[in-house]
ZAMARGU-4260 file (C-alpha; in steps of 0.2 Angstrom, whole numbers, plus 5000, padded with zeros to 4 digits):
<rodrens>
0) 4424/4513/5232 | 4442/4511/5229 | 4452/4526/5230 | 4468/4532/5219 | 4482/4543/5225
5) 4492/4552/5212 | 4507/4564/5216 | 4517/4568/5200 | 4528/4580/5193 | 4528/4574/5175
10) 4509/4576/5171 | 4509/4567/5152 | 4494/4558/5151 | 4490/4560/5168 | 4471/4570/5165
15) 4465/4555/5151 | 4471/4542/5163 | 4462/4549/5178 | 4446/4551/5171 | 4446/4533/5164
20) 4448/4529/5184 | 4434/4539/5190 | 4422/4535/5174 | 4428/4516/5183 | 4422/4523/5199
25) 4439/4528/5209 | 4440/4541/5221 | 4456/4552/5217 | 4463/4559/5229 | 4477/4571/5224
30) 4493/4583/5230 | 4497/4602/5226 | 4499/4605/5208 | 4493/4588/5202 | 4477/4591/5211
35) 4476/4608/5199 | 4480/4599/5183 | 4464/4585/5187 | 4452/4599/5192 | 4457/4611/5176
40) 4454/4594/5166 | 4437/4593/5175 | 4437/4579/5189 | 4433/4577/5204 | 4446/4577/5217
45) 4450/4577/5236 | 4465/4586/5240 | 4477/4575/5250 | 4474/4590/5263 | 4457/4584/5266
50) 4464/4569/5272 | 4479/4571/5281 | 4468/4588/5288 | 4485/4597/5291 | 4491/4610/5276
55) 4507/4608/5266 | 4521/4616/5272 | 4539/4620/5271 | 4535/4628/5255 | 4527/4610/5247
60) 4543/4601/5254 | 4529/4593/5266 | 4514/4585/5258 | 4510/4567/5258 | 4520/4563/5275
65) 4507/4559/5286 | 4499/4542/5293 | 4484/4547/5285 | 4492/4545/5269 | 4504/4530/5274
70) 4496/4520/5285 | 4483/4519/5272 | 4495/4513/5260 | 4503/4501/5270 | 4488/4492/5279
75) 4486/4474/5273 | 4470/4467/5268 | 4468/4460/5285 | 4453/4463/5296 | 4465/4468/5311
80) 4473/4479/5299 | 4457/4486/5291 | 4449/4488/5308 | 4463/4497/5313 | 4463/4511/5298
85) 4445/4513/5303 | 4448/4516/5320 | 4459/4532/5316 | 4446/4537/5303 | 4456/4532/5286
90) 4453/4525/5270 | 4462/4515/5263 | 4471/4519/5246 | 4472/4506/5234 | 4483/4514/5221
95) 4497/4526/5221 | 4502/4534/5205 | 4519/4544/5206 | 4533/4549/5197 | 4549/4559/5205
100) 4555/4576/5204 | 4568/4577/5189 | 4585/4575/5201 | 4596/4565/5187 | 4592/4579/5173
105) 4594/4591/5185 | 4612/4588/5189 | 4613/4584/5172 | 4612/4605/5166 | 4628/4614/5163
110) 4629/4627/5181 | 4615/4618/5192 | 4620/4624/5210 | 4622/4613/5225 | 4606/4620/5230
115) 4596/4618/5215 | 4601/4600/5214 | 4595/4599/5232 | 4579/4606/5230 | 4576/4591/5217
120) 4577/4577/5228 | 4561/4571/5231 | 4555/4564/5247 | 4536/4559/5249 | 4537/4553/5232
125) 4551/4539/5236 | 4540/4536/5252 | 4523/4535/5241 | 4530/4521/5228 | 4541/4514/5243
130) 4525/4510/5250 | 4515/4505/5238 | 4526/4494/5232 | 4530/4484/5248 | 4512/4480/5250
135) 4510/4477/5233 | 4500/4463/5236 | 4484/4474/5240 | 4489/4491/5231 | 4494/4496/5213
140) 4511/4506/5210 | 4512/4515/5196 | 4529/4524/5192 | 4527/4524/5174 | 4514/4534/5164
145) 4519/4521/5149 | 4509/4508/5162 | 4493/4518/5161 | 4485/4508/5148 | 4491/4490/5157
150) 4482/4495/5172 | 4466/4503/5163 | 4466/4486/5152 | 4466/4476/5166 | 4454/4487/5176
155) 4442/4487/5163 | 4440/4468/5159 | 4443/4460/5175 | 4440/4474/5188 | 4456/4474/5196
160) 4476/4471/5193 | 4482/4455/5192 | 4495/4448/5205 | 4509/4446/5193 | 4505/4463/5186
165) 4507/4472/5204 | 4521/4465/5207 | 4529/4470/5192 | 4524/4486/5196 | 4531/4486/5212
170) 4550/4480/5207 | 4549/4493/5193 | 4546/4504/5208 | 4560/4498/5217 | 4570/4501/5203
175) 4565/4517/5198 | 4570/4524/5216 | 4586/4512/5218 | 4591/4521/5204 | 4586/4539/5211
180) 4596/4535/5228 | 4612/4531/5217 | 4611/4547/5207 | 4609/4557/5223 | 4621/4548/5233
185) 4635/4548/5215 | 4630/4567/5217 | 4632/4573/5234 | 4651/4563/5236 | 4656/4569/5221
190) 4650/4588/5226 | 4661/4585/5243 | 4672/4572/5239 | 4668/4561/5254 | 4679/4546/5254
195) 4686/4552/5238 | 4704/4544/5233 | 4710/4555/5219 | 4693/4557/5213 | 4687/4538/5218
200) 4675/4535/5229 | 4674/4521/5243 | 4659/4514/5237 | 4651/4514/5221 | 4632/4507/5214
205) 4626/4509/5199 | 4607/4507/5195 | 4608/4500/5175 | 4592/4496/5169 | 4593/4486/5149
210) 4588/4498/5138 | 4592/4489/5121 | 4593/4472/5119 | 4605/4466/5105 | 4605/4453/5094
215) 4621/4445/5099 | 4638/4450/5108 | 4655/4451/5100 | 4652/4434/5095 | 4635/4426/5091
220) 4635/4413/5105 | 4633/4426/5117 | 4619/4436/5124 | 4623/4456/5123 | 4611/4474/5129
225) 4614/4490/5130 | 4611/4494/5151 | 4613/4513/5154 | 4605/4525/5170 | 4592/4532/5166
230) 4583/4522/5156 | 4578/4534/5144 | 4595/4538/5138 | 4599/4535/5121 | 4612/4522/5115
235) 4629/4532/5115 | 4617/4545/5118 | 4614/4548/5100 | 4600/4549/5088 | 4598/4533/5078
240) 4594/4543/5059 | 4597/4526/5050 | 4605/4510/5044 | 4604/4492/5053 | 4601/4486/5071
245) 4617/4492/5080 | 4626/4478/5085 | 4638/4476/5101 | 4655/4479/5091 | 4646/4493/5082
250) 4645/4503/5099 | 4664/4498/5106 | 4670/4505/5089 | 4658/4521/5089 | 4662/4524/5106
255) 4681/4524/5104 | 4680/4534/5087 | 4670/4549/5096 | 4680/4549/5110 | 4693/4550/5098
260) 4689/4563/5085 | 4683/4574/5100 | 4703/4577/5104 | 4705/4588/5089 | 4699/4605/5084
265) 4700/4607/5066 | 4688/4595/5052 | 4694/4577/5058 | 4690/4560/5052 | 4693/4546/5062
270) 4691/4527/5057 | 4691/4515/5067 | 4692/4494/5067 | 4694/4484/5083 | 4694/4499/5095
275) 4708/4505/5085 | 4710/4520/5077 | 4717/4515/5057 | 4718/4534/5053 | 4715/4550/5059
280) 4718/4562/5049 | 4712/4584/5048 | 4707/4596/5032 | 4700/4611/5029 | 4685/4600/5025
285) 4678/4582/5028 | 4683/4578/5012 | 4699/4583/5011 | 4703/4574/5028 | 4695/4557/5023
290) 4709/4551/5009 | 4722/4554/5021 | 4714/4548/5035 | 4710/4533/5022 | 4727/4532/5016
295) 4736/4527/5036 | 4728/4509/5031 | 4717/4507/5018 | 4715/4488/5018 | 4709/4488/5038
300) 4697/4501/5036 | 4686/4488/5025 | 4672/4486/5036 | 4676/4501/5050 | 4666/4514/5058
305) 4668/4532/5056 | 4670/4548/5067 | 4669/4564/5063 | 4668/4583/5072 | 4659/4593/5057
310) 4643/4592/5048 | 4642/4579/5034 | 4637/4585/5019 | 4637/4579/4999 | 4655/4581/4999
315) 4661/4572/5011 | 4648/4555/5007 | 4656/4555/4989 | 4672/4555/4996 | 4669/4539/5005
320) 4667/4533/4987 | 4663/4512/4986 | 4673/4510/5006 | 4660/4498/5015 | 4656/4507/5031
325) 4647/4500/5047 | 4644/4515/5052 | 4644/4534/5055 | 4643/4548/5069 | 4645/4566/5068
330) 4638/4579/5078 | 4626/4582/5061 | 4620/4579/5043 | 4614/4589/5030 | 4597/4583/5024
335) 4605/4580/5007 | 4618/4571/5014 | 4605/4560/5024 | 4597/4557/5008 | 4613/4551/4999
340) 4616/4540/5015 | 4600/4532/5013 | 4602/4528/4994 | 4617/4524/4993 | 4621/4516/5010
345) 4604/4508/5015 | 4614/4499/5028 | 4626/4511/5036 | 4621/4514/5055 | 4620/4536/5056
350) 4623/4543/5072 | 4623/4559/5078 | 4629/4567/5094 | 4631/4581/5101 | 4646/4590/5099
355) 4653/4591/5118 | 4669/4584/5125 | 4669/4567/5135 | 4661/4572/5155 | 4675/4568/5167
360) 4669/4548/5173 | 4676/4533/5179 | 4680/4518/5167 | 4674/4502/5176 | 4679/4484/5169
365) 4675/4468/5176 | 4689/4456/5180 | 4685/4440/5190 | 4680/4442/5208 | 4678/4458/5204
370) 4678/4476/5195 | 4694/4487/5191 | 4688/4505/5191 | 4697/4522/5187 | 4698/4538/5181
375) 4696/4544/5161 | 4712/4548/5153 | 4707/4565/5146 | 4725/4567/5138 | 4740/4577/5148
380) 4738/4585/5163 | 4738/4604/5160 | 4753/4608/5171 | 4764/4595/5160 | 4775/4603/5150
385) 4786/4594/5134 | 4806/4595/5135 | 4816/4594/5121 | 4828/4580/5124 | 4841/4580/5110
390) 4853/4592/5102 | 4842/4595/5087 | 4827/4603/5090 | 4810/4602/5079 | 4806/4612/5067
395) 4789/4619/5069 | 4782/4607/5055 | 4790/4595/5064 | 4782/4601/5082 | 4767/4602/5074
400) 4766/4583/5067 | 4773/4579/5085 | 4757/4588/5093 | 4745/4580/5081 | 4755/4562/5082
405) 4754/4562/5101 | 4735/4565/5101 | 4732/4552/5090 | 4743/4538/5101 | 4734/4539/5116
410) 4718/4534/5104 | 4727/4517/5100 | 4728/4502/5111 | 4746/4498/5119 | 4759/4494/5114
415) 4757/4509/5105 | 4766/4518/5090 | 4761/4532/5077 | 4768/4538/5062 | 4762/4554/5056
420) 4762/4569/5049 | 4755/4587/5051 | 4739/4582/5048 | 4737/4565/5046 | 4742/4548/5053
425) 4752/4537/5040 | 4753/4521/5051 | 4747/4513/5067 | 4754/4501/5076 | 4745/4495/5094
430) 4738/4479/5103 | 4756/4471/5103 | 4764/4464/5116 | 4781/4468/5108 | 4785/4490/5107
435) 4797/4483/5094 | 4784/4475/5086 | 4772/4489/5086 | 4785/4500/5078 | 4789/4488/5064
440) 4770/4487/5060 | 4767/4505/5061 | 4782/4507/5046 | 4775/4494/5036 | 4757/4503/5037
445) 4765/4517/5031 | 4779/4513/5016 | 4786/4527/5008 | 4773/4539/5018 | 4786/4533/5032
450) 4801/4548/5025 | 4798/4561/5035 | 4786/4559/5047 | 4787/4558/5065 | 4783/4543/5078
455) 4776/4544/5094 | 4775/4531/5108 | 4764/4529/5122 | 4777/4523/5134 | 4793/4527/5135
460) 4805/4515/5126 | 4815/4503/5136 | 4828/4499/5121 | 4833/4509/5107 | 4827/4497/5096
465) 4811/4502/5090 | 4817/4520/5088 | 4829/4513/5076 | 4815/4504/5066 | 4808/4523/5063
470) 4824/4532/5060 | 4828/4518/5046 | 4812/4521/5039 | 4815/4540/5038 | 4808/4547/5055
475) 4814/4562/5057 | 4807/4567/5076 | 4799/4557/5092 | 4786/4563/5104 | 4786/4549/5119
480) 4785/4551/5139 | 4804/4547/5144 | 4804/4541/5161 | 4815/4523/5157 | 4832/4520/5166
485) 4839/4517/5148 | 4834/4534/5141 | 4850/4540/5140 | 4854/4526/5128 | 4838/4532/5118
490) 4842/4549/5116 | 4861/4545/5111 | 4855/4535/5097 | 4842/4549/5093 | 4858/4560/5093
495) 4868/4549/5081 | 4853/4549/5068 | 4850/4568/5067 | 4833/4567/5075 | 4822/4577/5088
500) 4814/4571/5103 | 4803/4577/5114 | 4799/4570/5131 | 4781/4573/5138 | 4782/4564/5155
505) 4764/4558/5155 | 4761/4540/5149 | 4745/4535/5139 | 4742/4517/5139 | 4726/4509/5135
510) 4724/4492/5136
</rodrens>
């Protein structure tokens, strides 16, 4: 009679598929609470106690680990080894079903303690499907309960588990407990910063499993998924309410609009084109936000993706009037508004996510050879403080679009330069080469809006050119870090013109 282990702590589907096993003529043998959940459902069950004949211990820390257990799992279907299973008076497993105590969600709740965290790293269960999986050849590993029926199916009709099968089973395994070491080991250096340079670490691995395949990459010559850890993790962990496939471009933009709108407080709209904010813009309300936001460059928007920090509703999707939109996320919608969506915008990808500011992480980015890695620019560093730099100060209408322009800059790729006002952007220029450049483009986005508003630069500039290109457009005040051997010659002409700087001495680039 072939015999079964099963040790799980998610139990979904577990009773159904243990009674098809038995009804197949398997003997179950089974550990602590999953023993309980099979004999509440009725079967028949030989607590792993009966085998290894020593109790758990160490208040269930100790169950499975035991050559009883093991050495069952690992025997080969050799006589030698068969012989010597018998000799100790084992049976030899054939099947080990198991699924790990719940470490990565754990860590993932807001005030886990060390200890808690601790207390969720399992340890016969790794051992179990590390087992199982090594001798795959004989025994079936199933870390999955979505591989239940694979294994019934195959059970049924043919009386046992394909080759192939097992050792599909056994990589999935692999790298279900790969994955589980990475989240403990991420964990435990973070928690006490061992090796830790400014918050890097000394050795980083990263378990990414596909979870989504996509059509195409950001050209359609090129293959393109989604890879996250865990697998079960939704794409920009979001629910998918409606619209097309999302595409890879789809989630670079929507990535870079949440992360964006996420820096202000107030009803915000931010539209983004080619990891480029073209407006950003706050109101009262959603609707009111969009024309402006609309306004900063309404020709580039065509074809954009769209962020927002408030509840869509009725009166926000009529403001979006006839704009073709690739997409939208917000942290919510109102049904009528979903409804509207779907009507109107069959097409339009709807996310939502919920509301919470961007973790503390690592950006990592492939270059050749290798991987650049560093910290997430979460904005100034709270011990930063801004310095007025001219004779004139800025009004607080002045300080006010200053504070709203310089959130808005760190959103844009460098070289970087924002026109805005109070509320709103009214002309972006980023992703040149040239600071100069960026100015003059960021003035020409913003014609007559230009009179008026301020400009802020994510560097410092090295010239007083590009300054000048705003001050002749009608700037009236600059937000930018300083820190260049020529500011001296920047603030002079800031001087000559009448106009307010501020330096912030912390530098946003994005590249």
């Amino acid at each position: 009679m072939p015999r079964a282990i099963l040790s799980v702590y998610d139990k979904v589907g577990l009773p159904e598929f243990a009674e098809e096993l038995s009804e197949l003529g398997w003997e179950l043998v089974a550990s602590g609470g999953t023993a309980r959940v099979l004999e509440l459902a009725g079967l028949d069950v030989i607590p792993v106690e009966d085998v290894t004949q020593a109790p758990e211990m160490l208040g269930g820390r100790v169950k499975t680990l035991h050559p009883a257990v093991h050495a069952a799992i690992l025997a080969r279907g050799t006589t030698e080894d068969i012989e010597t299973l018998s000799g100790f008076g084992y049976t030899p497993i054939d099947m080990v079903v198991c699924n790990l105590y719940p470490f990565q969600e754990t860590i993932a709740k807001v005030g886990v303690s060390l200890d808690e965290a601790i207390e969720q790293i399992d340890i016969g269960g790794v051992a179990l499907l590390r087992a199982a999986a090594k001798n795959y050849q004989r025994v079936i590993t199933i870390a999955d309960a979505d591989d239940y029926g694979v294994v019934l199916a195959q059970l049924q009709e043919a009386g046992a588990v394909e080759l192939h099968v097992r050792r599909r089973l056994a990589a999935k395994a692999f790298a279900l407990t790969r994955d589980y070491d990475t989240a403990i080991q991420s964990y435990l250096s973070q928690e006490i910063s061992i090796g830790a340079e400014r918050g890097l670490p000394d050795v980083m691995t990263v378990g990414l499993t596909r979870v989504q395949s996509l059509r195409y990459g950001e050209n359609p010559h090129q293959a393109a998924g989604l890879y996250a850890t865990p697998p079960s993790v939704k794409p920009l962990g979001a629910d998918v309410l409606g619209g097309k496939e999302l595409s890879y471009n789809n989630l670079l933009d929507l990535d870079a609009a949440w992360r964006a709108v996420l820096s202000f407080d107030p009803p915000t709209v931010v539209i983004v084109k080619h990891l480029t904010p073209t407006g950003i813009a706050t109101g009262e309300t959603l609707a009111a936000a969009f024309p402006l936001a609309l306004m900063s460059d309404s020709v580039s928007a065509f074809g954009g993706v769209i962020a927002v920090n408030a509840v869509v509703d009725d009166t926000f999707v009529d403001a979006l009037g006839t704009l073709f939109v690739e997409a939208i996320v917000a942290p919510d919608y109102t049904p009528s508004a979903l409804e509207h969506l779907a009507a109107s915008r069959k097409n339009c990808r709807l996310l939502r996510i919920e509301p919470r500011t961007v973790e503390a992480a690592l950006d990592v980015r492939s270059i050749r050879d290798g991987y650049l890695i560093q910290t997430v620019d979460e904005g100034d560093p709270s011990e930063k403080e801004w310095h007025v730099v001219t004779q004139r100060q800025p009004t607080p209408q002045e300080l006010q679009a200053l504070r709203f322009g310089w959130k808005a800059v760190q959103h844009v790729k460098s070289n970087a330069i924002v026109l805005a006002t109070e509320y709103a952007t009214v002309g972006i220029g980023g992703g040149l080469p040239s600071r100069l450049d960026a100015a003059r483009l960021a003035v020409e986005k913003a014609g007559s809006h230009a009179q008026g508003a301020v400009m802020a630069s994510d560097a410092f500039f090295p010239f007083p050119d590009a300054l000048e290109v705003g001050i002749q457009a009608g700037v009236t005040a600059v937000v930018q870090p300083g820190g260049s051997i020529r500011d001296q010659g920047v603030i002079e002409a800031a001087d000559a013109a009448g106009v307010a700087m501020v330096f912030t001495g912390t530098r946003h680039f994005r590249h």
